[in-house]
C-alpha positions as YAML, in Angstrom:
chain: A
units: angstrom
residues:
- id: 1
  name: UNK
  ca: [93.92, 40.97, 98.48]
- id: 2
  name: UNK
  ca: [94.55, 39.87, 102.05]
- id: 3
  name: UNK
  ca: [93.17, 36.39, 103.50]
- id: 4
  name: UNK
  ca: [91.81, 36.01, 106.61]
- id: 5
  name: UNK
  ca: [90.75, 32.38, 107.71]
- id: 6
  name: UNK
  ca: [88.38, 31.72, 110.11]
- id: 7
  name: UNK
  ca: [89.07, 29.67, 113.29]
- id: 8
  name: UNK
  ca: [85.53, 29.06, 113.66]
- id: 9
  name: UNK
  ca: [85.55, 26.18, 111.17]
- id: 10
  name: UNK
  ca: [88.74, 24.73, 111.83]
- id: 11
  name: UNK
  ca: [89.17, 21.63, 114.23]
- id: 12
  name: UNK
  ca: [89.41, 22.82, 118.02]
- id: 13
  name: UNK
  ca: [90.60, 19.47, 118.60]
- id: 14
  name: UNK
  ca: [93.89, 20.38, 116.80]
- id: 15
  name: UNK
  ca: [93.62, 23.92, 116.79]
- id: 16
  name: UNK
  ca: [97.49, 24.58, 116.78]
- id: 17
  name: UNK
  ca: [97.64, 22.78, 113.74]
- id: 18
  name: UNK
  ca: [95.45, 23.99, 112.42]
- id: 19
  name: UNK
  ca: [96.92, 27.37, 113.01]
- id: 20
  name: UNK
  ca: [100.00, 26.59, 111.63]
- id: 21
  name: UNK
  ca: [99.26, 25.02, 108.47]
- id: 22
  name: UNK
  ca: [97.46, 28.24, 107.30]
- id: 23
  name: UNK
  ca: [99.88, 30.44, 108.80]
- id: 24
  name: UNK
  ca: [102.83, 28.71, 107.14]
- id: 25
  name: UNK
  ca: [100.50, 28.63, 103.71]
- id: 26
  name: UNK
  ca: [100.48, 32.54, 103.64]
- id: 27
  name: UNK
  ca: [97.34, 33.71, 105.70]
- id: 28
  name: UNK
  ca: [97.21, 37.43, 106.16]
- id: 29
  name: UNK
  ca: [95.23, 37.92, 109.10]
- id: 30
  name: UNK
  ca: [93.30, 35.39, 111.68]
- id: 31
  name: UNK
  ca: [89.55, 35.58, 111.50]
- id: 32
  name: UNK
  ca: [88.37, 34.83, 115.59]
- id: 33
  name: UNK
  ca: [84.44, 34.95, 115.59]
- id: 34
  name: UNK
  ca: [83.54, 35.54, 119.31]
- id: 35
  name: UNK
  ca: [79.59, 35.26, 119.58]
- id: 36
  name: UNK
  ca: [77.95, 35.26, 123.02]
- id: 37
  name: UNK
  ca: [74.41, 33.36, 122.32]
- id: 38
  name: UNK
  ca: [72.77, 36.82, 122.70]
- id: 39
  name: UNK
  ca: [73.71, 39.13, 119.49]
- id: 40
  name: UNK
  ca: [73.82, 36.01, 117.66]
- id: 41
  name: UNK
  ca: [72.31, 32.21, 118.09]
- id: 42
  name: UNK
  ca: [75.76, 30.86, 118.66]
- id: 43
  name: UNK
  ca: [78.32, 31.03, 121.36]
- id: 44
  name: UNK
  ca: [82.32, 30.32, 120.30]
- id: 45
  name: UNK
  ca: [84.97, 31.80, 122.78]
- id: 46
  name: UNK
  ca: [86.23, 34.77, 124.86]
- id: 47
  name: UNK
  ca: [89.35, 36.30, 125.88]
- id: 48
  name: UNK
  ca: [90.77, 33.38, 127.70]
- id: 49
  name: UNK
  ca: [91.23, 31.17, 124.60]
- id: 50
  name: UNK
  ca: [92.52, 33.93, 122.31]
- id: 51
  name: UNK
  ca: [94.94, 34.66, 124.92]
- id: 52
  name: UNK
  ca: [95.90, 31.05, 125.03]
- id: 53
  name: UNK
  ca: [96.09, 31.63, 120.98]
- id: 54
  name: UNK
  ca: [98.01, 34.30, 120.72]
- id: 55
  name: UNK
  ca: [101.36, 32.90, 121.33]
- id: 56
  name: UNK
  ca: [101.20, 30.79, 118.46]
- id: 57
  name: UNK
  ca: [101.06, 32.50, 115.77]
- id: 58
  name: UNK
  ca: [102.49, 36.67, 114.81]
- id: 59
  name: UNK
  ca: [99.76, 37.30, 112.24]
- id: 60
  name: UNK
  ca: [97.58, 39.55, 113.55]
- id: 61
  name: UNK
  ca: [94.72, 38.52, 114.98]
- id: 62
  name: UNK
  ca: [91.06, 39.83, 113.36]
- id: 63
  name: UNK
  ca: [88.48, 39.62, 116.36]
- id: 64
  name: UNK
  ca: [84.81, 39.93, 114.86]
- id: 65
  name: UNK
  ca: [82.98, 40.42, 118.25]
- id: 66
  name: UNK
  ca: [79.49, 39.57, 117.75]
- id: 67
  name: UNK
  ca: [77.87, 40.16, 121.23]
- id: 68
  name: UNK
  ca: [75.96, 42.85, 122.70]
- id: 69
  name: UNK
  ca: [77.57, 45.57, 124.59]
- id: 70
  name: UNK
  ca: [80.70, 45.29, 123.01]
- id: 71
  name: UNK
  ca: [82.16, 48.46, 124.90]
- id: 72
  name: UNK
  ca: [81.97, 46.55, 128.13]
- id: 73
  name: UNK
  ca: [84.31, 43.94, 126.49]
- id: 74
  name: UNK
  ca: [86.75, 45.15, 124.26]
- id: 75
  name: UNK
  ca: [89.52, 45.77, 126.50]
- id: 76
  name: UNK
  ca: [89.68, 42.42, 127.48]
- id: 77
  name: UNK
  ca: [89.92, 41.73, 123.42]
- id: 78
  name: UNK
  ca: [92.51, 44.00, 123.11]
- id: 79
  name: UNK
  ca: [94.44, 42.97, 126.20]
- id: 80
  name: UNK
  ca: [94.37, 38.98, 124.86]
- id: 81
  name: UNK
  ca: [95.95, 39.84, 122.17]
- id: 82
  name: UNK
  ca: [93.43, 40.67, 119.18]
- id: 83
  name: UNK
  ca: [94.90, 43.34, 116.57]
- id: 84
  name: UNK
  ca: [92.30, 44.16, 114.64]
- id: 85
  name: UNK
  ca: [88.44, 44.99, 116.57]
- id: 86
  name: UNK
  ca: [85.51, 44.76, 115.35]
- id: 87
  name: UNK
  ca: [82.51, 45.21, 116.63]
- id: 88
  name: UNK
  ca: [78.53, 45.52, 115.00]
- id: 89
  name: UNK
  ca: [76.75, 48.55, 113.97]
- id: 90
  name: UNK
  ca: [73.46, 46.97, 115.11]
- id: 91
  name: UNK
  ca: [74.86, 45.90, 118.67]
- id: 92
  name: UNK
  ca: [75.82, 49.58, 120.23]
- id: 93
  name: UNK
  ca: [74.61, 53.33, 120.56]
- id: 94
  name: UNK
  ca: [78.01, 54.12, 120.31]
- id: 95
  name: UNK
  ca: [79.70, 53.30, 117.83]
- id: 96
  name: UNK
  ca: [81.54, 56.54, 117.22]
- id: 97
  name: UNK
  ca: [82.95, 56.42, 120.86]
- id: 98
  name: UNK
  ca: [83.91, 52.79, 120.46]
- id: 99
  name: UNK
  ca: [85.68, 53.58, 117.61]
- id: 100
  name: UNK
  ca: [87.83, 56.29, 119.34]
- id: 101
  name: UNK
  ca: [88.60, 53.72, 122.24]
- id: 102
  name: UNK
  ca: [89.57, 51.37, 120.56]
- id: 103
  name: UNK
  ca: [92.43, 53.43, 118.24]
- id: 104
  name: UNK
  ca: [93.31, 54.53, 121.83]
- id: 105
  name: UNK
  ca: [93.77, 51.53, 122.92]
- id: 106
  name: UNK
  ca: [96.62, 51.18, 119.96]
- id: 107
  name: UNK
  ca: [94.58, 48.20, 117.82]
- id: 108
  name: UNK
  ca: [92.59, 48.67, 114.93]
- id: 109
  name: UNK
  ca: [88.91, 49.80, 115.02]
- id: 110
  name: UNK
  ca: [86.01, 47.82, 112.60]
- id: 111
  name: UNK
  ca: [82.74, 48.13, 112.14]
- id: 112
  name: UNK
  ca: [80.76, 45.91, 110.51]
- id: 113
  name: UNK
  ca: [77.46, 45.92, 109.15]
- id: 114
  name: UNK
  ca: [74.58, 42.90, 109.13]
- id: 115
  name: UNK
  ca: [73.18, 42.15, 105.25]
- id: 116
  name: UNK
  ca: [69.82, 44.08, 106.46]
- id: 117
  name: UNK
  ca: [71.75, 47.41, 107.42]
- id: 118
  name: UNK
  ca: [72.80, 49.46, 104.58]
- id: 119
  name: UNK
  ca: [75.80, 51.18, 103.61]
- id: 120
  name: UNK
  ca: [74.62, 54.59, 104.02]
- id: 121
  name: UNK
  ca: [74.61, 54.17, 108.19]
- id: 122
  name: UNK
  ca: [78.23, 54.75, 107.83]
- id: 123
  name: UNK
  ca: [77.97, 57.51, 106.28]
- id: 124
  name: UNK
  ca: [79.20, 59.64, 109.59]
- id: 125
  name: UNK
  ca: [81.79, 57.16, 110.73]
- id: 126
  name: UNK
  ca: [83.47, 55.54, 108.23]
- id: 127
  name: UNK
  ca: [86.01, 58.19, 108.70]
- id: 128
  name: UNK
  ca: [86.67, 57.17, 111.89]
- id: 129
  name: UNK
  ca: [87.29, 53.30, 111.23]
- id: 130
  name: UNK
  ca: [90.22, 51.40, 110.33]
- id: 131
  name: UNK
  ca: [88.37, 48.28, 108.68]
- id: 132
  name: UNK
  ca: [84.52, 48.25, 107.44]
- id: 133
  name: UNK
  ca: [83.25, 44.46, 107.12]
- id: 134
  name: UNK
  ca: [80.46, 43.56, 105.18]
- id: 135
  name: UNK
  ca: [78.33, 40.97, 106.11]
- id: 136
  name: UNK
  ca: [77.71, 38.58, 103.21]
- id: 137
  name: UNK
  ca: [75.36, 36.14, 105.28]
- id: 138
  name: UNK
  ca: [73.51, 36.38, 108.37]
- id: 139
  name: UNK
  ca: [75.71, 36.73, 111.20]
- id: 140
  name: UNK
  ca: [76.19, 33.30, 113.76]
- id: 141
  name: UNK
  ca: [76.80, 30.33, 111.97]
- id: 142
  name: UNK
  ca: [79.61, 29.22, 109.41]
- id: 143
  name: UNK
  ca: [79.24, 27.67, 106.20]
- id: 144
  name: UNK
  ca: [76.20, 29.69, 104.62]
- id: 145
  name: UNK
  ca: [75.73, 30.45, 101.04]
- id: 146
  name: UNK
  ca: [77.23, 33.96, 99.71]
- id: 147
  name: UNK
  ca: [74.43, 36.22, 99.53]
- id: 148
  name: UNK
  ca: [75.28, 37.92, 95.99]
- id: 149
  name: UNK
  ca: [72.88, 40.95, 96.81]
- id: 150
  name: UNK
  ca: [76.00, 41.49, 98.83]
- id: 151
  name: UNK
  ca: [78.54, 42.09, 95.64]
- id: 152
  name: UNK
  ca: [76.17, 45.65, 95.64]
- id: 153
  name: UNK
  ca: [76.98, 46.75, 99.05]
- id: 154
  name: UNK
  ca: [80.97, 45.99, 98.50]
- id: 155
  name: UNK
  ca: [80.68, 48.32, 95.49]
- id: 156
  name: UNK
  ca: [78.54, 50.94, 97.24]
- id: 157
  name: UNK
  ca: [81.68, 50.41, 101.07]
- id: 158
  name: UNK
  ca: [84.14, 50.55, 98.16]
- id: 159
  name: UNK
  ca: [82.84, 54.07, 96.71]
- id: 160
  name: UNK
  ca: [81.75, 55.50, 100.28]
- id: 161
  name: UNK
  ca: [85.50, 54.45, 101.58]
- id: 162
  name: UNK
  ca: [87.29, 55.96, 98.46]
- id: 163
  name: UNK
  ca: [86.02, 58.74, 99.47]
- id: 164
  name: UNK
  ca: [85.86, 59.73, 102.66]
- id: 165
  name: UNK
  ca: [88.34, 57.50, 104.08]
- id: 166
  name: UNK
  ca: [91.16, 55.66, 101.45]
- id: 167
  name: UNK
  ca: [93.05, 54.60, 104.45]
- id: 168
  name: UNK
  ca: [90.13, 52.15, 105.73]
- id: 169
  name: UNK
  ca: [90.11, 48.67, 104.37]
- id: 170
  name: UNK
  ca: [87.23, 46.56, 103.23]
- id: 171
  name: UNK
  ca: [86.53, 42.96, 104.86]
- id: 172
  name: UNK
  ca: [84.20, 40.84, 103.77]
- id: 173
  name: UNK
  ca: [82.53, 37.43, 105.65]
- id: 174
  name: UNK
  ca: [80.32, 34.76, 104.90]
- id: 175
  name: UNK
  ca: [79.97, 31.73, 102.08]
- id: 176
  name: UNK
  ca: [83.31, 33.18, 100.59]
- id: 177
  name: UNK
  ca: [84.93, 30.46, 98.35]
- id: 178
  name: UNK
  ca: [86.52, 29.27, 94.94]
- id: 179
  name: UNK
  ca: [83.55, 30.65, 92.69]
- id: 180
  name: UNK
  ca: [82.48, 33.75, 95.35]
- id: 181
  name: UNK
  ca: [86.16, 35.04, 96.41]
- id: 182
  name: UNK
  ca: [87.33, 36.15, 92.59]
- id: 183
  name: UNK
  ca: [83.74, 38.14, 92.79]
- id: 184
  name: UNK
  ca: [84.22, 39.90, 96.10]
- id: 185
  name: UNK
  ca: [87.67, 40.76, 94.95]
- id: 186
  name: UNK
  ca: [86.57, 42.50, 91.55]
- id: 187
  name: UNK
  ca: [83.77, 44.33, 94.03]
- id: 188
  name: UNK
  ca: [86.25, 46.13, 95.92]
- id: 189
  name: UNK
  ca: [87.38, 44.01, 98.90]
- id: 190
  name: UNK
  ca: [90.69, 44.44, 100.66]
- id: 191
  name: UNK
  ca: [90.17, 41.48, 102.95]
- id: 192
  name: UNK
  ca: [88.40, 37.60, 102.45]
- id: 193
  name: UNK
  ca: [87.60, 36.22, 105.50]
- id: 194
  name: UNK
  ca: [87.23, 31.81, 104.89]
- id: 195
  name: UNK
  ca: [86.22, 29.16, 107.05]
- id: 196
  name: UNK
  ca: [84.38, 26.26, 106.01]
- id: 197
  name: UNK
  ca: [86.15, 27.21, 102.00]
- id: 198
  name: UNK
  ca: [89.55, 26.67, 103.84]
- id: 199
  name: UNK
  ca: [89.41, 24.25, 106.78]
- id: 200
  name: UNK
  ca: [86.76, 21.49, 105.29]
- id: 201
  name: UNK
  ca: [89.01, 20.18, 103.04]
- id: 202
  name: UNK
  ca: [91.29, 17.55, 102.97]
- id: 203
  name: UNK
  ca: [94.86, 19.77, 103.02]
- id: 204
  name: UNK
  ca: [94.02, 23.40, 104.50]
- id: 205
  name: UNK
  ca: [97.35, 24.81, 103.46]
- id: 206
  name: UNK
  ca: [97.30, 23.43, 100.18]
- id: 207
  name: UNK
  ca: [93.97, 24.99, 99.51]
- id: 208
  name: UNK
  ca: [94.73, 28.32, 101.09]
- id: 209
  name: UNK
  ca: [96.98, 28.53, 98.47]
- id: 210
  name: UNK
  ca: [95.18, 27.39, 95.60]
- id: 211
  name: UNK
  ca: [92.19, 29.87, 96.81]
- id: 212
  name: UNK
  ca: [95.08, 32.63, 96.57]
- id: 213
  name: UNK
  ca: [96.09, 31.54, 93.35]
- id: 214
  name: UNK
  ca: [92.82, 32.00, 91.72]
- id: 215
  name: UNK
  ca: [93.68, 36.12, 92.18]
- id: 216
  name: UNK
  ca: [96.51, 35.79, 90.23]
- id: 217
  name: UNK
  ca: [94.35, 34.69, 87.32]
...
C-alpha cells in the first residue's frame, strides 16, 4: 500500500521540513488539499505555492482540488507541478471531459467521490480514471473521525475497479490512522492519504514509518 501524507496538517511555518522528514521516511506520494472557501468551508493554497513546492521534493505530487469549476483550473495544477489530479464528482458536469484533459495533459486523472455520493455514479467513468478516492469524512477540514460506513464503499470502488478498470488505483482520505489504516488496507485501498495521523506527533518520520510498519503485520 502506498502513503500519501497530507500537507494540510503539517507546519507551514517549516514546511520544507516538514517535507523532507516524510520524504526521507518513505512517503509514496504528497497529499496537497487545495480548497477555495466555495466547494468546501476552507481555503488552503493554489498554484503559486505548489509551484514554490515542487522543487523540493521528486515524489509525485497528489493534488485533491476541492473547488468548483475545476476545469477552469487544472492547467494551472498541472503546469505547477502536481502529478496526480483530482478533482470532485459533485463539483463538475463534466467529469468525463475532465478526465480526458487531464490524461492529455500527461498527469494522472482522479475522481473522487464525497461520503453522500455513492459508488455506483462511477459506474460510466471509472474506466476512464487513473485514481478513484473515496471520501472517508466530509470534505474541508483535517483531523475528522474515519467514517467506518466508508470501509463499504472501498469494498464496493474495489469490486467496481476490478472490473472495469484493474489499472485504476484506489485512494482513500479522511481520519486515516494507527487503528483505521490496517482497515482501509484489508478493504481494498491502493493509497492512504494522512495528515493530522502523521504530522501531529512528536517525530513525523519516525511515525510514518511505524504507521507503515503496521502493514507488515
Amino acid at each position: 500500500m502506498k502513503l500519501a501524507p497530507s500537507l494540510l496538517s503539517a507546519n507551514f511555518a517549516r514546511i520544507g521540513e516538514e517535507i523532507a522528514a516524510v520524504v526521507d521516511a518513505g512517503a509514496d506520494y504528497l497529499h496537497l488539499d487545495v480548497m477555495d472557501g466555495r466547494f468546501v468551508p476552507n481555503i488552503t493554497w493554489g498554484p503559486k505555492i505548489i509551484g514554490d513546492l515542487r522543487p523540493l521534493t521528486r515524489v509525485p505530487f497528489d493534488a485533491h482540488l476541492m473547488i468548483v469549476e475545476p476545469e477552469r483550473y487544472v492547467e494551472a495544477f498541472v503546469a505547477a507541478g502536481a502529478d496526480i489530479v483530482t478533482f470532485h464528482l459533485e463539483a463538475t458536469p463534466h467529469a468525463q471531459r475532465l478526465l480526458a484533459h487531464l490524461r492529455s495533459l500527461g498527469v494522472k486523472a482522479g475522481i473522487a467521490i464525497d461520503p453522500q455520493t455513492p459508488v455506483a455514479a462511477l459506474v460510466d467513468i471509472v474506466e476512464d480514471c487513473d485514481l478513484l478516492l473515496v471520501m472517508s469524512v466530509n470534505p474541508g477540514f483535517g483531523g475528522q473521525s474515519f467514517l467506518e460506513r466508508s470501509l463499504t464503499k472501498i469494498r464496493e470502488a474495489r469490486a467496481l475497479v476490478d472490473e472495469r478498470n484493474p489499472r485504476c488505483e484506489i485512494e482513500v482520505d479522511g481520519g486515516i490512522n494507527a487503528r483505521t489504516l490496517p482497515l482501509v488496507a484489508e478493504a481494498g485501498a491502493d493509497i492512504a492519504v494522512m495528515g493530522s495521523a502523521v504530522f501531529d506527533a512528536a517525530d513525523p518520520a519516525v511515525q510514518l514509518r511505524s504507521l507503515r510498519a503496521l502493514l507488515a503485520t
